[in-house]
Structures are given as C-alpha cells and as structure tokens.
C-alpha positions in Angstrom: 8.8 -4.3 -31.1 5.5 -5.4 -33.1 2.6 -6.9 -31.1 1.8 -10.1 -31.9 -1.8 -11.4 -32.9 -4.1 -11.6 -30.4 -5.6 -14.1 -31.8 -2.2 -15.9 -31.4 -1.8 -15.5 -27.7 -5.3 -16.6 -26.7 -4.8 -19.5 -29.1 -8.0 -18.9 -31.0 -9.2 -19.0 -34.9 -10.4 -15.5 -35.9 -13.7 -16.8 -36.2 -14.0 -18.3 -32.8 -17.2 -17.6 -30.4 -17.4 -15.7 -27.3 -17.5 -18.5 -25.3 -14.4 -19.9 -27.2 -12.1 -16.7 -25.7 -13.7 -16.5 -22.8 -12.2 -20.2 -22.4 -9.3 -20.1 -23.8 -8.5 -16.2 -21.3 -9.3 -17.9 -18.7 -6.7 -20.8 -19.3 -4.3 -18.5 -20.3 -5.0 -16.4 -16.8 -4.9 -19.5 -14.4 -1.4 -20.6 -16.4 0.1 -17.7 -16.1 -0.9 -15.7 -13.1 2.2 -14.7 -11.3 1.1 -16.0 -7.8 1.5 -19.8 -10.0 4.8 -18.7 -11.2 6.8 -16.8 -9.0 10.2 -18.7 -10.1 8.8 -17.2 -14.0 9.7 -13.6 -14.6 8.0 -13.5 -17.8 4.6 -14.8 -16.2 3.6 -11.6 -15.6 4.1 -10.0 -19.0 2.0 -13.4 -20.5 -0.8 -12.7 -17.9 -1.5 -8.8 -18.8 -0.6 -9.8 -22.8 -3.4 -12.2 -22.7 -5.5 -9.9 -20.5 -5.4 -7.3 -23.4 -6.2 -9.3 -26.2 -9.3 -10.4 -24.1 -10.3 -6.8 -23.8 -9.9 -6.2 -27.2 -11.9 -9.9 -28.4 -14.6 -9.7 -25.8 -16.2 -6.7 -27.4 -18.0 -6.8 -30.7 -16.8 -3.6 -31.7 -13.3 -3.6 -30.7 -12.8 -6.7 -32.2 -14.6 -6.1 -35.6 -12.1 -2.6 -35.9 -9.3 -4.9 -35.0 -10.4 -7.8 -37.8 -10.3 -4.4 -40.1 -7.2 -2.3 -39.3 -5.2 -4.5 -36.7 -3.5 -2.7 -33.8 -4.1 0.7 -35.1 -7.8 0.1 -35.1 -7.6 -0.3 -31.5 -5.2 1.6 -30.1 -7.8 3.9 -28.7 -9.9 1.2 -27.1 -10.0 0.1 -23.4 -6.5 -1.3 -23.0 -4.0 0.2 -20.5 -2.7 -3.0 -18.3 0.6 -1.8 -18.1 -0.1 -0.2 -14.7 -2.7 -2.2 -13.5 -2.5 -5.1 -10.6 -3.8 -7.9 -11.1 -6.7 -7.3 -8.7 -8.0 -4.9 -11.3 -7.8 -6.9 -14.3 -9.5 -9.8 -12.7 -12.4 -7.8 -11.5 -13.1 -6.1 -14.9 -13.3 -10.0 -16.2 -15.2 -11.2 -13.3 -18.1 -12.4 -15.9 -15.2 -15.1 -16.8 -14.2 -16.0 -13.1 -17.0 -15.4 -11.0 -14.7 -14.2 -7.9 -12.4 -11.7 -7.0 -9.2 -11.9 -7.3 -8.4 -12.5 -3.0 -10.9 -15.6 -2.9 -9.2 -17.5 -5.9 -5.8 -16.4 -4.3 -5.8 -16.1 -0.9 -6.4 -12.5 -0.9 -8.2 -10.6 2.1 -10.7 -8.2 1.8 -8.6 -4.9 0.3 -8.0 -5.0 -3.7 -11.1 -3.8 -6.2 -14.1 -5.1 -6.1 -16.4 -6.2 -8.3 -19.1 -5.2 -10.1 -21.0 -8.1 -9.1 -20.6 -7.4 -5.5 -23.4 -5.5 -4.1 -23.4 -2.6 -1.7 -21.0 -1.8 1.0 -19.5 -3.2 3.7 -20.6 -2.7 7.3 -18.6 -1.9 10.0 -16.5 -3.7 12.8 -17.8 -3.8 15.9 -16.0 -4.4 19.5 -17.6 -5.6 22.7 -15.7 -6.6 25.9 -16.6 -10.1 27.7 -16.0 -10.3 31.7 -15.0 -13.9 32.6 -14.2 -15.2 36.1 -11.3 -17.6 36.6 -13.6 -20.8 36.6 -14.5 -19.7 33.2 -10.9 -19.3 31.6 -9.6 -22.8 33.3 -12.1 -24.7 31.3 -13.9 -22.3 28.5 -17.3 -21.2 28.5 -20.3 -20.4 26.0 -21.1 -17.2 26.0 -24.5 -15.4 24.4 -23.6 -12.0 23.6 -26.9 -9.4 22.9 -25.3 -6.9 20.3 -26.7 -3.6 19.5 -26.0 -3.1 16.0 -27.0 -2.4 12.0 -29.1 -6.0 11.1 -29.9 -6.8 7.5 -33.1 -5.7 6.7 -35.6 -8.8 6.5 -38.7 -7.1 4.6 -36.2 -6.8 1.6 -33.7 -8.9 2.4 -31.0 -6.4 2.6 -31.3 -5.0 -1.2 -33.1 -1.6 -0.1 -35.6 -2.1 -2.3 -39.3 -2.5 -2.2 -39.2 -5.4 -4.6 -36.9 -7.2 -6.4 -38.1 -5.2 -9.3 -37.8 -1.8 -8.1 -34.3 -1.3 -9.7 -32.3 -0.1 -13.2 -29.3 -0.1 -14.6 -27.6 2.9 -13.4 -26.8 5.7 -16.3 -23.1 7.3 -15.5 -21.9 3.9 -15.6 -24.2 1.6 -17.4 -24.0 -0.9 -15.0 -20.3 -1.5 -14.6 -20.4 0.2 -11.4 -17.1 1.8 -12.5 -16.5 5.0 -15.0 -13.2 5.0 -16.7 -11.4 8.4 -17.7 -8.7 8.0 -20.3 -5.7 10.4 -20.2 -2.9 10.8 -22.9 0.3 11.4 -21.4 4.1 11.6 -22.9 4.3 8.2 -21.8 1.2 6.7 -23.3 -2.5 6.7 -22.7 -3.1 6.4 -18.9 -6.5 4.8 -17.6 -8.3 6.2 -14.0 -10.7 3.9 -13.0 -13.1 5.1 -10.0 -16.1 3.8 -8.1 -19.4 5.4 -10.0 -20.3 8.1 -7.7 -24.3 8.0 -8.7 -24.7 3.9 -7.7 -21.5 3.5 -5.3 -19.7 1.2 -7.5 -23.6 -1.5 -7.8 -24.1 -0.7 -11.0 -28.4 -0.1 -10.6 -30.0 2.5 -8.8 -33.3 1.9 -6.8 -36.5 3.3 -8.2 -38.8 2.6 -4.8 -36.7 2.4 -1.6 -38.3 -0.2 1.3 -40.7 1.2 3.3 -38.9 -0.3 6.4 -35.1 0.5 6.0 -35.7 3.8 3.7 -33.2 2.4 1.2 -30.3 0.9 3.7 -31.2 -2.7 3.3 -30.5 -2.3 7.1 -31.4 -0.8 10.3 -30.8 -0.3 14.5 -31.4 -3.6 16.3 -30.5 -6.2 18.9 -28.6 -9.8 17.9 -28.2 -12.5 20.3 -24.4 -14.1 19.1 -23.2 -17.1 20.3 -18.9 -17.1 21.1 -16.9 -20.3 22.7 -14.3 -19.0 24.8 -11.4 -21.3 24.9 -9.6 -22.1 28.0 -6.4 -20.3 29.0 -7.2 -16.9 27.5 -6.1 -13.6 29.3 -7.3 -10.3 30.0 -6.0 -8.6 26.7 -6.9 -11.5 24.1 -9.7 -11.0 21.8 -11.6 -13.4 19.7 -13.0 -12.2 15.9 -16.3 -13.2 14.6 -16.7 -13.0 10.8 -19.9 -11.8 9.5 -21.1 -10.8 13.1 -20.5 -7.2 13.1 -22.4 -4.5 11.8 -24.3 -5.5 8.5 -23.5 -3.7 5.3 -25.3 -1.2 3.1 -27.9 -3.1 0.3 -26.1 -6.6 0.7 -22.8 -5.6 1.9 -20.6 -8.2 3.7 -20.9 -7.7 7.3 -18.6 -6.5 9.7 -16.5 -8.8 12.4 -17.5 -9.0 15.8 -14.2 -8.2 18.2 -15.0 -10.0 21.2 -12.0 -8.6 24.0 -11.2 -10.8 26.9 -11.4 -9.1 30.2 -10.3 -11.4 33.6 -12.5 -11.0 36.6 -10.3 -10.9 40.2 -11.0 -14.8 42.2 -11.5 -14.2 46.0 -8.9 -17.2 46.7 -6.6 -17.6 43.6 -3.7 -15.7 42.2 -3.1 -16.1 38.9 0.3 -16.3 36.7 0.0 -17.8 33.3 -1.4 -21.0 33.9 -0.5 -21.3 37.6 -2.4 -20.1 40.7 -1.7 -19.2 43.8 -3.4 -20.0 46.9 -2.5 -18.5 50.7 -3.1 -21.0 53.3 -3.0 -19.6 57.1 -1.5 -22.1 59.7 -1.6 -22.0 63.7 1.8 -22.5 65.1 0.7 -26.0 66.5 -0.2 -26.8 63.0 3.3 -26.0 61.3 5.3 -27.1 63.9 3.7 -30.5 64.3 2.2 -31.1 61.1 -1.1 -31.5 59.5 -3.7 -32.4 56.5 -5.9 -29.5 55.8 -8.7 -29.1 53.1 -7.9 -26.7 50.8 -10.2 -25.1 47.4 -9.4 -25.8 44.0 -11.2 -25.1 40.7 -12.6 -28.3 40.3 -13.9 -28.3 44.2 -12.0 -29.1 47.9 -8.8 -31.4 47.8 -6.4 -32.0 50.9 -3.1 -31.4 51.5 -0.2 -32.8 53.4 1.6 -30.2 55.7 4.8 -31.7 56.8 6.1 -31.0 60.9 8.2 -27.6 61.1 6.7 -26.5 57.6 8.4 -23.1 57.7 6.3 -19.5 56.6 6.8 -18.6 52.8 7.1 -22.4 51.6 5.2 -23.8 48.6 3.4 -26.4 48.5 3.0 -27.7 44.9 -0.4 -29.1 43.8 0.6 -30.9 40.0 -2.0 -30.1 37.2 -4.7 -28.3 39.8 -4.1 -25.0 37.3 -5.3 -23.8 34.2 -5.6 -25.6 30.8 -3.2 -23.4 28.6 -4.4 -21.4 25.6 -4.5 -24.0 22.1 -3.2 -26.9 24.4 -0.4 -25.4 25.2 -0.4 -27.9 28.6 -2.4 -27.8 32.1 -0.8 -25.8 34.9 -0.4 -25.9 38.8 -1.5 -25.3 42.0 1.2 -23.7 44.5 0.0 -22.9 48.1 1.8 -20.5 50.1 2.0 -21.5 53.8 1.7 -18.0 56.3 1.7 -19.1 60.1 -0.6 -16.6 62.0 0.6 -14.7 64.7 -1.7 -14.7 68.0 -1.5 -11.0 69.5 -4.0 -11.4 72.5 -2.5 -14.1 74.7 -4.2 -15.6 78.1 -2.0 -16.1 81.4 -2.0 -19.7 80.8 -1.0 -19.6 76.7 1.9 -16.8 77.5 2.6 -19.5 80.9 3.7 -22.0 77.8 5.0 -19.7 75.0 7.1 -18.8 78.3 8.7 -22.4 78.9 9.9 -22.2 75.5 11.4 -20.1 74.9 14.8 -21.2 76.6 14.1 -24.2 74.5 17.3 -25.2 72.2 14.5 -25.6 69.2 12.7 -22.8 69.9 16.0 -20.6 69.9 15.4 -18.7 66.8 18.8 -16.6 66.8 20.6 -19.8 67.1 18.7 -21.6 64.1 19.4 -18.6 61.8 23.0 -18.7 62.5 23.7 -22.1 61.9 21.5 -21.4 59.1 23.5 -18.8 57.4 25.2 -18.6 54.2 29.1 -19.0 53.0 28.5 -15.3 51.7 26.6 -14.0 54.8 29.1 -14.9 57.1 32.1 -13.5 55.3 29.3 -10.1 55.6 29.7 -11.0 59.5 33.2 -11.1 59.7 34.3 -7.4 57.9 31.1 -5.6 59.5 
C-alpha cells in the first residue's frame, strides 16, 4: 500500500514554515488522539500517521531528502511509531505541547518523560500520627516535623553553582534520550533509553554547589502542616503531594503518607461512629431510679435512669458520637448500666438485705421464670 504525502496529512503546502507544521501536528494530534476517539478505530492509525510525517517535516534535513527522493529518501530516518505509545510520541514533541502526555490526559506519574523535565524524582515518605478520640470526633491540625531530603536553597535545587555552570550534554546532545536503531525481518525497530552520562536532563554540570555537592538537595528538618478530618480510624492514611522527600536537581518531590493511628480513651469504647460508655449504679439507684451526670466528648450531660433499670441495658444518648468520615452522618452515645455488688456488708445493711429477701419482688427465681421464653420452657420440660 503506498504512503501518502506527508504533506497531505498534516495539511500543509511544501513550502510551509516550521511554525506552520508544528500547528497544523498539533491539530492533527488533539483531533485524533485516541483518548478523544475511542468509538474511532482508525484514530489511532491517523494520530501515529501524522506523528511521522512531523518527524520527517520538523527536521531540515529529513525533510529536504524527502522534497528530493520521497519516501525512499527517508526511510532510514527517525520514524518507527508503529510500536510506540502514545506517551512516547508526545514526549519526543514536547517542544509542540509543552506537557507530558498524563497532564493533558489525565495520566499519573508512570509513562516517559520529558526532556524538558529536570532531574529525578524524590522519594515517598511515611510518618505515623497518634490522635486521641477527641481529635477524630471533630478533626484536628496537625504540625508534622519531617526529617527528610529538602531542595537545596543556595541553588535552588539545580546542583549547580550558578545558573551558568552547565552544557549541553555530549552522548545525547541534549535530548536526554539516545536512540539505537535495529533492523529486524519485520522492519527497523527503534530502542529509546534514558542517556546514561546526564540521566535523561540533557546538560551536565560543569561546577557542582558548594552546599549540596551536586544534589540540588540535602538532609533536613520540614515543619508540614496536615488537617485530619473527623471520623478517621486507626489504619487510614492521608497523602500529601509534593511533601515527601525532594528530588534530585529539580525533581518532583515525593508524597508525604501520613498513617492514622487511634489512641485508647480512659471512658469511651469506640465502634465506627458510636461509643460506648460503662456507668456503675448502686442497687438503690437502679431499683428506684435516678439522673446521674455522665461525660461526653463535648463535656458532662445527664441522664435519666428509669426505676428497676436492669444490669446490661443501654441507654441511648442520640448524636453524642462521632462525626463520620466525608459526612457520612454523626453517631451515638450508648451507656451500659452495671449495678455494683457490695461484698463487705454491716450488721445493720445485711439486717435489711435480710427482710428482703422473702419479698415477692425481690424473688429472683420467681422473676426469671415468669420471665422465660416459649423455647426455654419447652428446654424445661424434656430435661
């Protein structure tokens, strides 16, 4: 099948400028990148098409041998899309686009890079929070000190003395790339690696900075500011962009992990957004009722304890829990009544205790029997 013009597909005269192609590619790109056109299956042959006749046009040379002998002229020359993603082709043309290929599209940080962006990225960092229970019902500010690699601020983070202090780097000329062409049975085949003399930046420093030996970083100490949100859990962690450690000669920073870790509360239970609370009556004050003062997060709040309030029953306290996580709703309170148990008894407490116990509402064997269940008595009956 012949090729067609590449004049044709960018939709150029053969006598237009630079600027011209570089245009009209970069219309051509936008139209018919297959992220635009996923409903098109030819969208992704008309992307790499006009990607190689922009390869060809860009460059004086390439194009002057194509003006001369056409396809054959070039054949040699720095094509080879037919393997490469998209990523790659947009950051060989990142002169025309001015971003990679993940910030136009959504992209995250993986794919090639660009020339264009310096050094190397730093490191992710983790550091663990403790928060009490106060805390996680209504969020906190936190200021974090982190130990970590900090951009260097007597050069700025290049590594250099001064913004002079640089060339172009020789293996790759500046591309920050080196290309090695291979002919195979199926066709030439293009390896593309990162320039191992400049680590893919293209320049080389000629006097390193006299404080960060070349880095454009160095050990140090960052105070970070992080806003816990209510109804987090021990397990949860919150990620800081750009708060990690920094990267090598301008490299993006690293992401600070901040992990949540939940501190035990002297009074309070906690299960998801609800809390717990044990609350310890005398006999006199289940059996006949009371109000007794009990804590809650926001402070001291009564509660009603009704006469013959029996051990294990809970007392609900509406919206006295924890805000949930992204609004998610606020939870509640639940007291647990216990009746405590006197062990050491005077003559004259056992002389009471003692008149009551023949007492009809006192009888305990009694209440529990008229108390039973349809299923528990049928137990009764064949035991």
């Amino acid at each position: 099948m012949a090729q067609r013009d590449y004049y044709e597909i960018l939709g150029v005269s053969k006598d237009a400028s630079q600027d011209e192609i570089k245009k009209a590619y970069r219309k051509k790109a936008m139209k018919f990148h297959p992220d635009r056109n996923k409903e098109n299956p030819e969208a992704e042959e008309n992307f790499k098409e006009a990607s190689e006749a922009y390869d060809i046009l860009r460059d004086e040379q390439q194009r002057q041998r194509y003006d001369q002998y056409g396809h054959q002229g070039v054949n040699g020359g720095a094509r080879g899309f037919g393997d490469a993603g998209f990523e790659d082709i947009f950051s060989r043309f990142s002169d025309i686009f001015g971003a990679d290929i993940g910030d136009m599209f959504g992209g995250g940080r993986g794919g090639s890079r660009s020339r264009r962006s310096p050094g190397q990225p730093g490191s992710d960092l983790k550091i663990r929070v403790d928060l009490s229970l106060k805390e996680i019902a209504f969020g906190a500010e936190k200021k974090l000190k982190v130990k970590k690699n900090v951009k260097c601020d007597q050069c700025n983070g290049t590594g250099a003395e001064t913004e002079s202090d640089f060339q172009t780097c020789g293996t790759c000329n500046g591309m920050g790339e080196v290309r090695q062409v291979h002919k195979t049975m199926l066709g030439q085949m293009v390896n593309v690696q990162t320039c191992p003399e400049c680590q893919g930046e293209g320049r080389i420093i000629t006097k390193k900075c006299s404080k960060c030996h070349g880095e454009g970083r160095y050990k140090g100490e960052e105070t970070v500011n992080v806003r816990i949100p209510s109804g987090v859990s021990s397990g949860n962690y919150i990620t800081l962009r750009g708060q990690g450690n920094a990267g090598k000669r301008g490299g993006e920073a690293g992401a600070l992990v901040v992990l949540i870790e939940e501190k035990e509360h002297d009074d309070f239970e906690r299960d998801g957004n609800d809390l717990y609370y044990d609350l310890v009556l005398s006999i006199p004050d289940a059996v006949l009722g009371t109000q007794i003062e009990v804590p809650t997060l926001k402070g001291k709040a009564k509660v009603k304890v009704d006469e013959g309030t029996q051990p294990g029953k809970l007392l609900r306290m509406k919206g006295k829990g924890i805000e949930g996580l992204n609004g998610s709703g606020v939870g509640d309170q639940y007291i647990r009544v216990n009746v405590f148990m006197p062990r050491d008894l005077t003559s004259e407490e056992r002389t009471h205790i003692e008149a009551l116990r023949g007492n009809e509402n006192f009888a305990a064997a009694n209440k529990n029997d008229s108390d039973k269940g349809f299923f528990s008595k049928i137990k009764d009956v064949f035991s």
